[in-house]
C-alpha positions as CSV (number, residue, x, y, z in Angstrom):
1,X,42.2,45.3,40.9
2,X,41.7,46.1,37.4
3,X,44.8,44.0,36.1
4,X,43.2,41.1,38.5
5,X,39.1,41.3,37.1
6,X,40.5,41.1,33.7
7,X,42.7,37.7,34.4
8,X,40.2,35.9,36.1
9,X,37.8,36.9,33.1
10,X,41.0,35.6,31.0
11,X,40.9,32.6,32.7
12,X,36.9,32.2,32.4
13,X,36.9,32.3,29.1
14,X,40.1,29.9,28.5
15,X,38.0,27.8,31.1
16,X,34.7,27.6,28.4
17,X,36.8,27.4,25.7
18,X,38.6,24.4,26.7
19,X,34.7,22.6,27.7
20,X,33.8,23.7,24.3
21,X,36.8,21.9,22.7
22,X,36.3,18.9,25.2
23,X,32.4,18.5,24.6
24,X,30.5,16.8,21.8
25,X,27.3,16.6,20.3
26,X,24.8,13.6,20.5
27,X,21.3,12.7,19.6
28,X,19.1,11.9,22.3
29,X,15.6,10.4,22.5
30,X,13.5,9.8,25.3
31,X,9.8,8.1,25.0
32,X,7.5,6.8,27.1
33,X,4.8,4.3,26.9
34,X,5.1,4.7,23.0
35,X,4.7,8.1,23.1
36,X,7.5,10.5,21.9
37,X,8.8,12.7,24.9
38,X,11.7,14.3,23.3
39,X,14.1,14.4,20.3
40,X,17.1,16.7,20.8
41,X,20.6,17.0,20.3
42,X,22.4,17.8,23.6
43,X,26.1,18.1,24.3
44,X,28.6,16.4,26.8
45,X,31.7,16.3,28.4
46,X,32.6,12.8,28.9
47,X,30.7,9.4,27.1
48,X,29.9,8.3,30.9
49,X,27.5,11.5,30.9
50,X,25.0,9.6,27.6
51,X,22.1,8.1,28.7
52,X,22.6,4.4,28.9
53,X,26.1,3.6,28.8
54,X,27.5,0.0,28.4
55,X,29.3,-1.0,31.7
56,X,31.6,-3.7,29.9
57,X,32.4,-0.9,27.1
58,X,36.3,-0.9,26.9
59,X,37.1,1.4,23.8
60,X,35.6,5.1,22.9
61,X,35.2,6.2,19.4
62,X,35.3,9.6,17.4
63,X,32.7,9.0,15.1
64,X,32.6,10.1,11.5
65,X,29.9,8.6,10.1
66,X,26.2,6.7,10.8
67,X,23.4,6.7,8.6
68,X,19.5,6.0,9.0
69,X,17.9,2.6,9.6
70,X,14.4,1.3,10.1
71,X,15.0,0.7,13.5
72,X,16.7,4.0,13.9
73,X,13.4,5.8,12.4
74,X,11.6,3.9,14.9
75,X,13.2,4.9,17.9
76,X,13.2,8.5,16.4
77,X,9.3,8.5,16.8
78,X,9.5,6.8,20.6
79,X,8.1,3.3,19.5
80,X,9.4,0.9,21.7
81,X,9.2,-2.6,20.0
82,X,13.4,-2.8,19.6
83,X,14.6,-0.5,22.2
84,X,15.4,-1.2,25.9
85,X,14.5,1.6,27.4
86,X,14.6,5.1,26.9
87,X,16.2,8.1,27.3
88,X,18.9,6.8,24.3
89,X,21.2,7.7,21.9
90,X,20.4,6.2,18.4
91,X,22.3,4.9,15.9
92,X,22.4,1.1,15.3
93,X,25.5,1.3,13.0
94,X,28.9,4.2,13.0
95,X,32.4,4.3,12.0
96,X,35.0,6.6,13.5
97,X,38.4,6.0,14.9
98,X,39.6,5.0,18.2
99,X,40.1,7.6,20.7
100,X,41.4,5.2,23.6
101,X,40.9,1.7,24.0
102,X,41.8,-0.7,27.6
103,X,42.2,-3.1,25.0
104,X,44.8,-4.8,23.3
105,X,42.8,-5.7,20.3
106,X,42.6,-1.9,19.2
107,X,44.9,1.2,19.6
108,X,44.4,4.9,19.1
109,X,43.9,5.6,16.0
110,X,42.6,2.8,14.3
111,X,39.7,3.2,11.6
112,X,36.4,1.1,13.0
113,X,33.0,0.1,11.7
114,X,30.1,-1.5,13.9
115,X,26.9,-3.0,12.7
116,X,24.8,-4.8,15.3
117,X,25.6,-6.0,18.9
118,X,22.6,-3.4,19.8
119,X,24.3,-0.5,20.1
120,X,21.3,2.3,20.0
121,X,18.8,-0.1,21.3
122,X,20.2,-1.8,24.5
123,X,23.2,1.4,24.9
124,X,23.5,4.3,23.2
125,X,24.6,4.2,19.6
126,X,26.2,5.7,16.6
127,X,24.0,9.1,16.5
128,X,26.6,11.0,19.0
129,X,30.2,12.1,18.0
130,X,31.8,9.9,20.7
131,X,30.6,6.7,21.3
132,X,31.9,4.0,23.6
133,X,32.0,0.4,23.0
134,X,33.1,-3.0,23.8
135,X,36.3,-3.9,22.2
136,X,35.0,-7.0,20.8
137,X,31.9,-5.6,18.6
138,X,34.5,-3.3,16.5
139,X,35.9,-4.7,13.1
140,X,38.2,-3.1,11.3
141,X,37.1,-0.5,8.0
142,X,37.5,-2.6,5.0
143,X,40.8,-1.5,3.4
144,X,39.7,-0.2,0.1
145,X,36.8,1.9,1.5
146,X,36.8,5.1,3.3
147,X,34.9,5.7,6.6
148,X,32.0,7.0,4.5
149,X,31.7,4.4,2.1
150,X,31.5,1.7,5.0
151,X,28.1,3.9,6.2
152,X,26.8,4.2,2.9
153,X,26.7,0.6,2.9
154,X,26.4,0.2,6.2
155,X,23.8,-2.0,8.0
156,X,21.4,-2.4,5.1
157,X,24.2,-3.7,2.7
158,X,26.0,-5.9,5.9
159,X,22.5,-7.4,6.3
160,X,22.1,-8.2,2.1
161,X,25.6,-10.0,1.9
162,X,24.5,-11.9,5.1
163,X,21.6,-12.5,3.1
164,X,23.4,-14.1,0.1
165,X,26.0,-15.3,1.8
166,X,23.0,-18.0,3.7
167,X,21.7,-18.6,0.8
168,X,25.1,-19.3,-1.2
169,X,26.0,-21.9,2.4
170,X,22.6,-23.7,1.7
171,X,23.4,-24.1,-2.3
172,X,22.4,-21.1,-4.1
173,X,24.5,-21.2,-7.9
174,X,24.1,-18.6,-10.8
175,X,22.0,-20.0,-12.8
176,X,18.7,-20.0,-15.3
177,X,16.6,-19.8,-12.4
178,X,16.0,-16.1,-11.3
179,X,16.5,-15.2,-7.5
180,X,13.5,-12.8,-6.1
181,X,14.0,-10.2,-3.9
182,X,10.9,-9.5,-2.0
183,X,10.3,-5.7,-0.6
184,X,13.4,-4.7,-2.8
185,X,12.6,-1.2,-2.5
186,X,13.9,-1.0,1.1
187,X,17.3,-0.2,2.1
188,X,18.6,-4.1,2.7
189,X,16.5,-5.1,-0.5
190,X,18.1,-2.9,-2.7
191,X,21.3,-3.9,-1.7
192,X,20.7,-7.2,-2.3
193,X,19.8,-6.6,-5.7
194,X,23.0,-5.2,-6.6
195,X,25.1,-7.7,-4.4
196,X,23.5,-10.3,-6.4
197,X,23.5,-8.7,-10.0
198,X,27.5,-8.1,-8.9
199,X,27.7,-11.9,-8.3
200,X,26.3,-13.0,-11.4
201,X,23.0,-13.9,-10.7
202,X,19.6,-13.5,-12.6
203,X,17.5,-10.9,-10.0
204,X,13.9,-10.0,-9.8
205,X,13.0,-7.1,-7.7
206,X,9.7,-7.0,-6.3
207,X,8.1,-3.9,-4.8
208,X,4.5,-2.6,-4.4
209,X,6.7,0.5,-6.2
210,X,7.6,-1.5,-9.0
211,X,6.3,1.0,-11.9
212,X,7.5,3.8,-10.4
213,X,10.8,2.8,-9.0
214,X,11.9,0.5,-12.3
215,X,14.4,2.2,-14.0
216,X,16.1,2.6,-9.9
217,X,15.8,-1.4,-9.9
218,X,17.6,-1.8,-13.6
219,X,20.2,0.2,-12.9
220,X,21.2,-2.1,-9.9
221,X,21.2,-4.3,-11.3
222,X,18.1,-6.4,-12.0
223,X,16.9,-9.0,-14.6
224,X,13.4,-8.1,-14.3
225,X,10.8,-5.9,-11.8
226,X,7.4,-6.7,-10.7
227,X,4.5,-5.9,-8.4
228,X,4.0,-7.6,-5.4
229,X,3.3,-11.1,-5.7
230,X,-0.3,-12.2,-5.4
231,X,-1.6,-13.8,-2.9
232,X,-1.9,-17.3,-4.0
233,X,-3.3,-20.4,-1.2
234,X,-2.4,-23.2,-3.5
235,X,0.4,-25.0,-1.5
236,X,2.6,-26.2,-4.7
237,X,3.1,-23.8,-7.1
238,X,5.5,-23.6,-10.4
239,X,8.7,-23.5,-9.2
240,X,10.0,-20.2,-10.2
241,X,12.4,-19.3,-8.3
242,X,16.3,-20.3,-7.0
243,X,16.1,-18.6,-3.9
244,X,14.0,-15.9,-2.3
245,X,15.2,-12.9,-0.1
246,X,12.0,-11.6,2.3
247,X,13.6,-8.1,3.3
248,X,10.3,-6.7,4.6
249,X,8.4,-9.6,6.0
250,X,6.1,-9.6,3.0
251,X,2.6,-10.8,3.8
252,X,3.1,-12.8,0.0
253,X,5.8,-14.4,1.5
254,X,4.0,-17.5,1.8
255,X,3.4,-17.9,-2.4
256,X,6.6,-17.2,-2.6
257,X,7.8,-20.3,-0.8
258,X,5.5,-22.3,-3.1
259,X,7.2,-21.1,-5.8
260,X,10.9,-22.2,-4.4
261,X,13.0,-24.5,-6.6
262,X,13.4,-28.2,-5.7
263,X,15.9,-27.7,-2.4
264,X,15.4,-24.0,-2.5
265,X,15.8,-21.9,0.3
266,X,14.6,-18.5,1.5
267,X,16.7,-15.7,3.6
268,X,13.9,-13.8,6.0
269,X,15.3,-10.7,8.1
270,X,12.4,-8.4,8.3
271,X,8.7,-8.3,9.8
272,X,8.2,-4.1,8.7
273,X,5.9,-5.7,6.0
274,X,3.7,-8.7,8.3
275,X,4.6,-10.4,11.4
276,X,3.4,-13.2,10.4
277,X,3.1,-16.0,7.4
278,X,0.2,-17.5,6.0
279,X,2.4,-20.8,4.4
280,X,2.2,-24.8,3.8
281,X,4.1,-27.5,5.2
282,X,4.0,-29.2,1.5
283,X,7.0,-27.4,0.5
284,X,8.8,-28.0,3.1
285,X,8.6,-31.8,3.1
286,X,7.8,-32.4,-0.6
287,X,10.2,-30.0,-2.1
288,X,13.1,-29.9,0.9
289,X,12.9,-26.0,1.1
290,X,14.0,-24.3,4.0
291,X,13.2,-21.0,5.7
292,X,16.5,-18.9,7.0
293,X,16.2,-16.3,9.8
294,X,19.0,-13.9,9.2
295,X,20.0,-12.1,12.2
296,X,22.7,-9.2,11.6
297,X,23.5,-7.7,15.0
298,X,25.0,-10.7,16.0
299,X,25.4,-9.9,19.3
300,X,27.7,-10.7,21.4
301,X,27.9,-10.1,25.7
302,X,24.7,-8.5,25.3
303,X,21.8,-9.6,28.1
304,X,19.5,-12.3,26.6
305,X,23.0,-13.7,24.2
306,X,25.5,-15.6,24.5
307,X,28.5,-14.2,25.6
308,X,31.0,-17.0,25.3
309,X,34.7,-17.0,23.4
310,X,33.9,-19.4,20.9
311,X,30.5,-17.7,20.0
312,X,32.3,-14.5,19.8
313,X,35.5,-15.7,17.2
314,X,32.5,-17.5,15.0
315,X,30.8,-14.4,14.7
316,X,33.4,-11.9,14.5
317,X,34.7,-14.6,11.8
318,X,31.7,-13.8,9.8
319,X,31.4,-10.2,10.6
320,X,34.9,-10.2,8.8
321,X,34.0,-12.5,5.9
322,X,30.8,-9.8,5.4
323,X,32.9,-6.9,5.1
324,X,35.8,-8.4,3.1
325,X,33.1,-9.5,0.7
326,X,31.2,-6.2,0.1
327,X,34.8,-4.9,-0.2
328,X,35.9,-7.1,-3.1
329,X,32.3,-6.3,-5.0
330,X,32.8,-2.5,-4.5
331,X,29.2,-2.0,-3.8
332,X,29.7,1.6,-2.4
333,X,30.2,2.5,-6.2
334,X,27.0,1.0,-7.5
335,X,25.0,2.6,-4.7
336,X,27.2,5.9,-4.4
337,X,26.2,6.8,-9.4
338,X,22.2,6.5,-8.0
339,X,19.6,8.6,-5.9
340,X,18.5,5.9,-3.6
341,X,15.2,6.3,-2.1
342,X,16.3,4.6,0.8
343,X,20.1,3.9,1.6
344,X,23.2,6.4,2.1
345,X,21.6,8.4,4.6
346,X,24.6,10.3,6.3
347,X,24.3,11.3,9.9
C-alpha cells in the first residue's frame, strides 16, 4: 500500500510538472465601460484558452520579444477608444519563432515579427509568451537584426519609415529645406528623426520638451530643436519646410501646413496630441500640398478591412520593403548608444 501511495504521488507530481512545462504566461486586461477591472498576468495551457482568440489564426508563436506602445498603455488603463472588447491580451507588436503553423508559407522554427493587423486590439496580442496568428500577418525578422533588435524598433520605428517612405513616394529630396518633425519626442517621432538624419536629410525636432530633451534630439540626429510651433491663423505662411511629420496630432498642425514648401506634403499618424485641425484650404489649392494619413497596421482579413489577395500581396509588399529598409539603415544601433524616453521598451 505504501509502495502504491508513493507512485501515484510519483505520478502527481510528474503530472504538474509536465502542465508546468506545457503552460505559459500572458498578460490579461479586462475593462469595462472605461473603467479598469483588472490587470494580471495569468497562465495557460493551450493559446485556445486566451481571451479572444482569432478564429482564422493558422500559426502559434513562442514569443521573445514585445515592447510598449501608446495604444498598448491605453488598453493597460481599460480605455476603450482602440480596443474591441475586453477581457484581452495586449501587445500590438512581438517577435518569436514559430511553434506550428497549418500553413505552407511558414514552418517550425522560423524567426517572425508582426506589427499591425490588430493583434491586441481586435485578438489578443504580443503581451503572452504564445501567441497565435494568421499566417498571412507574419513577415520574416530582417536578416541582420536579432529578435530583440526588431522590438526595439518595433512599431514606433515600422510606423517612421512608413512615414518617410510617403513622403519620399509624393517627392520628398535631401535638400536645403529642413523636414519638421512635429511631437518628436514620442516613440514614432524620435524615430523618424533618426531615419531621416540616416537618410541625409536636414531635421528639425519639435517638442513641447525641446529644452530639456535637446541634447536627446542631436544625438539622433537633428539639424535643429524647437518648441512647439505657435499657433499662427494666417493661411499662407513662409514656406519653411520640405515636408512635415505630425506624430502626435499636434493641435499646431495647422501652421505647420502653412508653412509647407511649394508641392510639399505632410505624413499624419497620430491624434494623442488633438483630434482635430484648425487649417486652410489656401494651401491646398494655392501651393498643391497634400495631407497623408499613414496607417501602419495594415490590416489585413480583419472585420471592417479588406480581406482580398491582391490587397494582402500590396501590403505585405510594403510590410517587407519597411523592414528591409530599417535593416539597411541599422536604426537599432542609433536607438540601442541612447536612454530613450520613449522607445525600446522590452516586455
Amino acid at each position: 500500500m505504501l509502495s502504491l501511495a508513493r507512485s501515484a504521488r510519483q505520478r502527481h507530481a510528474q503530472r504538474v510538472a509536465y502542465r508546468a512545462q506545457r503552460s505559459f504566461r500572458a498578460w490579461v486586461v479586462d475593462a469595462d465601460k472605461g473603467k479598469l477591472k483588472s490587470r494580471e498576468v495569468k497562465h495557460f495551457e493551450h493559446v485556445r484558452e486566451l481571451p479572444q482568440p482569432d478564429p482564422d489564426a493558422t500559426v502559434t508563436v513562442d514569443v521573445k520579444y514585445s515592447d510598449l506602445n501608446y495604444k498598448d498603455a491605453m488598453i493597460f488603463q481599460g480605455q476603450h477608444g482602440v480596443v474591441r472588447r475586453f477581457p484581452l491580451v495586449p501587445g500590438i507588436d512581438c517577435a518569436g519563432l514559430v511553434a506550428s503553423s497549418t500553413s505552407e508559407l511558414w514552418q517550425r522554427g522560423d524567426a517572425v515579427v508582426l506589427t499591425g493587423n490588430k493583434i491586441g486590439q481586435h485578438s489578443d496580442g504580443g503581451y503572452s509568451e504564445q501567441c497565435r496568428v494568421q499566417a498571412e500577418w507574419l513577415a520574416p525578422k530582417p536578416e541582420s537584426l536579432t529578435l530583440e533588435e526588431s522590438m526595439i524598433i518595433g512599431t514606433a520605428g515600422f510606423t517612421a519609415m512608413q512615414m518617410v517612405l510617403e513622403l519620399q513616394d509624393a517627392g520628398l529630396q535631401p535638400g536645403p529645406a529642413p523636414v519638421l518633425v512635429l511631437g518628436a519626442a514620442g516613440g514614432a517621432g524620435s524615430m523618424a528623426v533618426a531615419i531621416l538624419a540616416q537618410l541625409g536629410y536636414k531635421v528639425v525636432a519639435s517638442s513641447r520638451r525641446a529644452e530639456s530633451l535637446s541634447s536627446y534630439f542631436q544625438e539622433l540626429g537633428a539639424f535643429d530643436v524647437i518648441g512647439a510651433l505657435e499657433r499662427n491663423p494666417k493661411p499662407l505662411q513662409d514656406q519653411r519646410w520640405s515636408a512635415v511629420l505630425d506624430c502626435a496630432g499636434s493641435p499646431s498642425l495647422g501652421t505647420a501646413l502653412a508653412q509647407l514648401q511649394y508641392q510639399g506634403a505632410c505624413a499624419c499618424i497620430g491624434v494623442a496630441g488633438a483630434q482635430h485641425v484648425e487649417a486652410s484650404l489656401y494651401p491646398f489649392v494655392l501651393r498643391g500640398i497634400r495631407l497623408i494619413g499613414v496607417d501602419a497596421t495594415l490590416p489585413w482579413n480583419v472585420p471592417g478591412y479588406p480581406g482580398d489577395v491582391a490587397t494582402w500581396r500590396r501590403d505585405r509588399e510594403k510590410r517587407l520593403e519597411i523592414w528591409r529598409r530599417l535593416d539597411e539603415l541599422k536604426l537599432h544601433q542609433v536607438i540601442c548608444r541612447l536612454r530613450s524616453p520613449a522607445i525600446g521598451q522590452k516586455m
